[in-house]
N, CA, C and O atoms as a GROMACS GRO file, in nm:
protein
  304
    1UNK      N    1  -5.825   2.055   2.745
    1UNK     CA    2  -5.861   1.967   2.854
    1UNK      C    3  -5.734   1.933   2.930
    1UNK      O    4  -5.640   1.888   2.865
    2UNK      N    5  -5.722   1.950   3.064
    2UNK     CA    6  -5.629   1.879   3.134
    2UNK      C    7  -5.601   1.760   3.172
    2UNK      O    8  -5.713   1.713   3.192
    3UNK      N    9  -5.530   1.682   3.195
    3UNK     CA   10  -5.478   1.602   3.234
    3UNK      C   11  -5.596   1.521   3.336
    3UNK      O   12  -5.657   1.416   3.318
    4UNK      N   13  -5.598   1.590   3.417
    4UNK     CA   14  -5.677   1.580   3.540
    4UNK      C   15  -5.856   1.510   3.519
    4UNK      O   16  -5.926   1.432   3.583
    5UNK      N   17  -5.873   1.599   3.385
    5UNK     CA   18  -6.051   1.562   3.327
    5UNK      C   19  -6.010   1.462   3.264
    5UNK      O   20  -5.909   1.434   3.199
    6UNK      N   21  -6.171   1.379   3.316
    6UNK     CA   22  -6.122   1.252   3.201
    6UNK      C   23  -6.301   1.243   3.152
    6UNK      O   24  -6.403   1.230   3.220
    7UNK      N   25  -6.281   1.255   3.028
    7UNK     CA   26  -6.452   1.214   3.008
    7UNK      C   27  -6.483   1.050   2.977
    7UNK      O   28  -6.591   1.002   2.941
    8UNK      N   29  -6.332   0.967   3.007
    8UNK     CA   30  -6.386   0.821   2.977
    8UNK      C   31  -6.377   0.768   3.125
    8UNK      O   32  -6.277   0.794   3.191
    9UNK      N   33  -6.494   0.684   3.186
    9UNK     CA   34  -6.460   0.678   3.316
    9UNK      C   35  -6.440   0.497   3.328
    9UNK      O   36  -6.521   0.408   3.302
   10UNK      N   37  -6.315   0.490   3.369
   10UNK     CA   38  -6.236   0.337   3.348
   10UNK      C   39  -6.354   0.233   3.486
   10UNK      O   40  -6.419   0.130   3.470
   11UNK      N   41  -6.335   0.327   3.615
   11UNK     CA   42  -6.446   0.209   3.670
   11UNK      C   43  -6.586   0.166   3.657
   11UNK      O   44  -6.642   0.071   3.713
   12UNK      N   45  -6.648   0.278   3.547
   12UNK     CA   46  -6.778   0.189   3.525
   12UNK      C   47  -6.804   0.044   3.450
   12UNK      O   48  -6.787   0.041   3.328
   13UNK      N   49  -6.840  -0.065   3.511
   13UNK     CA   50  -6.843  -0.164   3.436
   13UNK      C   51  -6.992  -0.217   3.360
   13UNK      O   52  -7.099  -0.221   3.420
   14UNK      N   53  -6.977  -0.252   3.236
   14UNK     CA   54  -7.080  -0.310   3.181
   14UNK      C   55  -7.121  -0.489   3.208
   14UNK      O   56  -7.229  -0.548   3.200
   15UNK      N   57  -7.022  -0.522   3.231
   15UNK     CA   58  -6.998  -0.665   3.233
   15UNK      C   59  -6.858  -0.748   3.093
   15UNK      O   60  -6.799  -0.855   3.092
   16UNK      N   61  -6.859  -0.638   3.005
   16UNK     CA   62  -6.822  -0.694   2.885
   16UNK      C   63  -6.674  -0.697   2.883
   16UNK      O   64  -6.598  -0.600   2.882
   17UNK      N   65  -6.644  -0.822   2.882
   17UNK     CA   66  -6.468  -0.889   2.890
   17UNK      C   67  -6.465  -0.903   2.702
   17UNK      O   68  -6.554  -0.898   2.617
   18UNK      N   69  -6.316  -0.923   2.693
   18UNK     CA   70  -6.262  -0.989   2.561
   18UNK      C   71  -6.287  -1.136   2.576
   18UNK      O   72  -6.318  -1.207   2.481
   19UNK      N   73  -6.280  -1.156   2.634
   19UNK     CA   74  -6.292  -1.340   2.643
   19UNK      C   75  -6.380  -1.379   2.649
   19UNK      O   76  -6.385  -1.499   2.678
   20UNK      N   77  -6.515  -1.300   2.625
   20UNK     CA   78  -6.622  -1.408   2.629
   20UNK      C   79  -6.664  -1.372   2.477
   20UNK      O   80  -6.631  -1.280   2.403
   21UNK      N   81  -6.757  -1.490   2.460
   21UNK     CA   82  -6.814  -1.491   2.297
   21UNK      C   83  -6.911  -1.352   2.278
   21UNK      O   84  -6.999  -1.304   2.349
   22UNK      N   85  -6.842  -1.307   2.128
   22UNK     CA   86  -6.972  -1.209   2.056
   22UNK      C   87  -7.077  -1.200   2.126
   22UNK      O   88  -7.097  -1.112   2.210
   23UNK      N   89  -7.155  -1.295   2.096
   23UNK     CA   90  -7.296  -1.274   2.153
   23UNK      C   91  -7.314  -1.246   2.317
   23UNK      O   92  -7.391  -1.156   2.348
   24UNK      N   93  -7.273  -1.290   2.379
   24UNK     CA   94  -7.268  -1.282   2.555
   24UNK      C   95  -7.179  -1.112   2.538
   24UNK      O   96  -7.223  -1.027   2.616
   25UNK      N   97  -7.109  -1.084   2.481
   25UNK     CA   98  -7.057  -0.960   2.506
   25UNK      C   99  -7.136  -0.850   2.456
   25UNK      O  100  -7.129  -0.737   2.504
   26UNK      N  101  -7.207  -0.881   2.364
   26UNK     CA  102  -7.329  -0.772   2.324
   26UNK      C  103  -7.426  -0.756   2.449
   26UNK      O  104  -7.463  -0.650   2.499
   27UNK      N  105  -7.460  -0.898   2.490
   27UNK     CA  106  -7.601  -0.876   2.582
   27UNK      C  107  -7.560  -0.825   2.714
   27UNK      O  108  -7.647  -0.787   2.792
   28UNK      N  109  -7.457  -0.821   2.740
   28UNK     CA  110  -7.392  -0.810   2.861
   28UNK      C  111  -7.367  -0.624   2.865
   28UNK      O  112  -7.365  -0.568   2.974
   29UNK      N  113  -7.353  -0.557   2.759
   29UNK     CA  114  -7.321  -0.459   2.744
   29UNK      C  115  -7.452  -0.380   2.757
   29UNK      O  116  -7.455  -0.308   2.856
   30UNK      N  117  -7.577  -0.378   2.667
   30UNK     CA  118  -7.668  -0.326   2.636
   30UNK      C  119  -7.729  -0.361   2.763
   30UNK      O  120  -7.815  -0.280   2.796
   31UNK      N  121  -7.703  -0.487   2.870
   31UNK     CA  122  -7.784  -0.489   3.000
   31UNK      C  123  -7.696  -0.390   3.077
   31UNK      O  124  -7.748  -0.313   3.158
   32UNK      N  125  -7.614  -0.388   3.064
   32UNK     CA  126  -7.498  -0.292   3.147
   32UNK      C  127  -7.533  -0.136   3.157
   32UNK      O  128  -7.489  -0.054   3.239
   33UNK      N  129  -7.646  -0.111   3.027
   33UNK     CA  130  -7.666   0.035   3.027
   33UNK      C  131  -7.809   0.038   2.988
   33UNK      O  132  -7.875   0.114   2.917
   34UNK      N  133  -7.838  -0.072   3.059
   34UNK     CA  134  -8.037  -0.116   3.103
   34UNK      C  135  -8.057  -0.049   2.978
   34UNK      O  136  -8.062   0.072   2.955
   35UNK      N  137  -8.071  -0.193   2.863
   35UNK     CA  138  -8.158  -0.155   2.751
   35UNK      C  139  -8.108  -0.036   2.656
   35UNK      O  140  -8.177  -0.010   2.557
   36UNK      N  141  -7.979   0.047   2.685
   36UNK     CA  142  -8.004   0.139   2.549
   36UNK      C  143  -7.847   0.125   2.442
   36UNK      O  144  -7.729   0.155   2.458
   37UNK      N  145  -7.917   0.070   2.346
   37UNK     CA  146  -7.826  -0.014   2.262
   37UNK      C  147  -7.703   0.140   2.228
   37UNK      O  148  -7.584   0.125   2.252
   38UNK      N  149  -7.748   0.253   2.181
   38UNK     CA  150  -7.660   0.331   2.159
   38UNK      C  151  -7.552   0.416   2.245
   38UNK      O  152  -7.443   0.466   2.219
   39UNK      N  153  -7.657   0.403   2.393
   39UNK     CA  154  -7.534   0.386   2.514
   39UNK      C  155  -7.437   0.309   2.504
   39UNK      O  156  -7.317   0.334   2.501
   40UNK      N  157  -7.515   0.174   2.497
   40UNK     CA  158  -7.346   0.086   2.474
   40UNK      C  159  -7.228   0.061   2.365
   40UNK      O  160  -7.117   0.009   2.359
   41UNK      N  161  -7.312   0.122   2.292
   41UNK     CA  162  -7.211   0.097   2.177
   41UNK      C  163  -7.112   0.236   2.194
   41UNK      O  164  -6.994   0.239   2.159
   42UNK      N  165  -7.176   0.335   2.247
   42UNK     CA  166  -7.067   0.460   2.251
   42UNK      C  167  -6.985   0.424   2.360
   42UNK      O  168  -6.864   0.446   2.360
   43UNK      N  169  -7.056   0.361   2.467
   43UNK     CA  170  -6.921   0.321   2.563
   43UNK      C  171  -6.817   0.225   2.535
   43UNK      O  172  -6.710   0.225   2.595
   44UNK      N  173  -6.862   0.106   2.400
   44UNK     CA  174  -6.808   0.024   2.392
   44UNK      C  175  -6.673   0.095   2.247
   44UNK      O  176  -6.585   0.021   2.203
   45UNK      N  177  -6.685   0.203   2.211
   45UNK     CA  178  -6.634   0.287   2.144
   45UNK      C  179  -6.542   0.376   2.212
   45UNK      O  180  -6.427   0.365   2.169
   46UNK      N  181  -6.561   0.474   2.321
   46UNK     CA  182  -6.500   0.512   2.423
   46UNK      C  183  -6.326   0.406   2.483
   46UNK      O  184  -6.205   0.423   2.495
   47UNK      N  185  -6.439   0.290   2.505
   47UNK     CA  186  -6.322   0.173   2.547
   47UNK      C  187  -6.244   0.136   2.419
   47UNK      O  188  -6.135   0.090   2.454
   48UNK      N  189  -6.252   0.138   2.328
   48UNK     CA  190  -6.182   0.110   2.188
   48UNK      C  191  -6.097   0.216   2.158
   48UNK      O  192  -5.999   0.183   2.092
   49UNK      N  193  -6.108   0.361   2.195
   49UNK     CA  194  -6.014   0.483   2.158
   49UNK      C  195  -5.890   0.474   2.275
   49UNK      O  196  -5.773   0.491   2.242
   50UNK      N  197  -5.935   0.440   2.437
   50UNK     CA  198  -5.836   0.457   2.560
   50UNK      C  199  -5.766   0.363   2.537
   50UNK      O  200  -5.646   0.392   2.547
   51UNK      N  201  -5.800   0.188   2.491
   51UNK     CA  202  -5.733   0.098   2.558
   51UNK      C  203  -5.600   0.118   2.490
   51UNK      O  204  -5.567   0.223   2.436
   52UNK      N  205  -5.516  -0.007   2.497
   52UNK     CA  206  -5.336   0.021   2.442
   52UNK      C  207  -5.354  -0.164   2.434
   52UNK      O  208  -5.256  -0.236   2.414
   53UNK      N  209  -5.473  -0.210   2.450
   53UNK     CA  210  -5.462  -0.374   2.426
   53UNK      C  211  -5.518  -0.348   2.300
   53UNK      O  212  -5.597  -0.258   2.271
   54UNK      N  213  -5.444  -0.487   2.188
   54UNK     CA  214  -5.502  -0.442   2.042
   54UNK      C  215  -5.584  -0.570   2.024
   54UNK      O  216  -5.577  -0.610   1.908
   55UNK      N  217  -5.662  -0.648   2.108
   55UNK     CA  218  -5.716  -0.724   2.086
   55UNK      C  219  -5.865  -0.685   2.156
   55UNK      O  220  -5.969  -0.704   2.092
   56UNK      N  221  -5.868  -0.628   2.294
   56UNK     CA  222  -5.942  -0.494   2.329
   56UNK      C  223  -6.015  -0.424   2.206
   56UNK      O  224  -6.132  -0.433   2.167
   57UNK      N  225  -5.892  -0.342   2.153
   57UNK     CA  226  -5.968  -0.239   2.025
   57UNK      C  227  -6.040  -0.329   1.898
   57UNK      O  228  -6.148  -0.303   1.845
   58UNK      N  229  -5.972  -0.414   1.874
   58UNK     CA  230  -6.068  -0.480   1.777
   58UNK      C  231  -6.202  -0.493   1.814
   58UNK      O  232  -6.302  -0.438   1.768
   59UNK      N  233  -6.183  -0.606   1.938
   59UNK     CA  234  -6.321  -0.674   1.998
   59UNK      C  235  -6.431  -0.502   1.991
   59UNK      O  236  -6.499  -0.454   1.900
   60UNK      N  237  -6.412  -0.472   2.078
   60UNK     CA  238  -6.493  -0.344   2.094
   60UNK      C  239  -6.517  -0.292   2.027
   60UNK      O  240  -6.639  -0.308   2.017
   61UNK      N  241  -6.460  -0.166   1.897
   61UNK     CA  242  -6.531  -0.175   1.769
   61UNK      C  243  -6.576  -0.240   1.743
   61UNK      O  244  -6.686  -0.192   1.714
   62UNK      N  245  -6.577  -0.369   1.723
   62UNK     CA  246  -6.659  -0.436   1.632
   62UNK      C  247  -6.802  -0.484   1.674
   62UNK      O  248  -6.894  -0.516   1.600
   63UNK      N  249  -6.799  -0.481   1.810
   63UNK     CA  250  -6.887  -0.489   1.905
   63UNK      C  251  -7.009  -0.325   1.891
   63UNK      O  252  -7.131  -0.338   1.886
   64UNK      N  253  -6.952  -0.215   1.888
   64UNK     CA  254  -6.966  -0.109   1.872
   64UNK      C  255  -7.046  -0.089   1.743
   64UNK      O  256  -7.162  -0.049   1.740
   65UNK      N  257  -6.958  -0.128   1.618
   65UNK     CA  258  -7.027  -0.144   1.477
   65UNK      C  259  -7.121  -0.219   1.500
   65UNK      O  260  -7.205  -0.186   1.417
   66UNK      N  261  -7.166  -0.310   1.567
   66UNK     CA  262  -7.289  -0.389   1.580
   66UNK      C  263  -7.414  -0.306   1.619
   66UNK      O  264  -7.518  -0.266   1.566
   67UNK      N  265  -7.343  -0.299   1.756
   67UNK     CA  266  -7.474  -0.232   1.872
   67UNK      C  267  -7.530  -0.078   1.730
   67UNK      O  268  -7.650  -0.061   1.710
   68UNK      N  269  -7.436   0.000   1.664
   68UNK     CA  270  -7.481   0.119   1.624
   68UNK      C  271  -7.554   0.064   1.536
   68UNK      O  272  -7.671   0.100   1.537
   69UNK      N  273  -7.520  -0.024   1.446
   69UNK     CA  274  -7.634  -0.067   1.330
   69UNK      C  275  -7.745  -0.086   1.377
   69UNK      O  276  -7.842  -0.026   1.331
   70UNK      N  277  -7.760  -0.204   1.512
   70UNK     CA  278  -7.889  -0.215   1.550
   70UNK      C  279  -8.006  -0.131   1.560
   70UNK      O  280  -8.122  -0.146   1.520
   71UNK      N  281  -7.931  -0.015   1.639
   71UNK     CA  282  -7.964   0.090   1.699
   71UNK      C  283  -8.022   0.182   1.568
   71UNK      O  284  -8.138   0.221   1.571
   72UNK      N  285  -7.942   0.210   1.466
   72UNK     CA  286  -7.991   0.246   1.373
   72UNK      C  287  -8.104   0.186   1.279
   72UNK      O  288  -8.187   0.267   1.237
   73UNK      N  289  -8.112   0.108   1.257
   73UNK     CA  290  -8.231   0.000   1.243
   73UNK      C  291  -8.340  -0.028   1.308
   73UNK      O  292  -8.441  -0.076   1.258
   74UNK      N  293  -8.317   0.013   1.464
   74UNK     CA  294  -8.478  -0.020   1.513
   74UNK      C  295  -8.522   0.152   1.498
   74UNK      O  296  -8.634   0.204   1.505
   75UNK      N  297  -8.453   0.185   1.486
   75UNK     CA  298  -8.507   0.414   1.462
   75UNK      C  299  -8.573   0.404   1.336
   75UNK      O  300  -8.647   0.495   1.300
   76UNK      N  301  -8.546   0.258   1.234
   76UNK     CA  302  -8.673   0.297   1.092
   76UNK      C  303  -8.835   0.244   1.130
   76UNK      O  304  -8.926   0.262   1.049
   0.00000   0.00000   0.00000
């Protein structure tokens, strides 16, 4: 891949900041990608591999580990 391709795209926004609480950053995300919990959690994963803020990578994984469990859970 070059330089040039980027498969993470930095201006799409979900709504979801570090500074707001857990819960508002989940709902904010999964509305961000109208309803599909495993969309957001891969984007919110995506944003956890690019950033270089380490308070960023936490939040977002962990945000990420959420949304995928869910996601995996409503599929039983």
């Amino acid at each position: 891949m070059s330089t040039t391709e980027k498969w993470f795209n930095p201006n799409e926004t979900i709504g979801w900041h570090k500074s707001k609480s857990q819960e508002t950053r989940l709902r904010l995300a999964v509305r961000g990608k109208h309803g599909d919990k495993l969309a957001a959690a891969r984007a919110l994963q995506a944003l956890a591999n690019v950033t270089k803020d380490s308070e960023t990578k936490r939040k977002a994984r962990a945000d990420a580990k959420i949304l995928f469990a869910q996601h995996k859970k409503s599929k039983k």
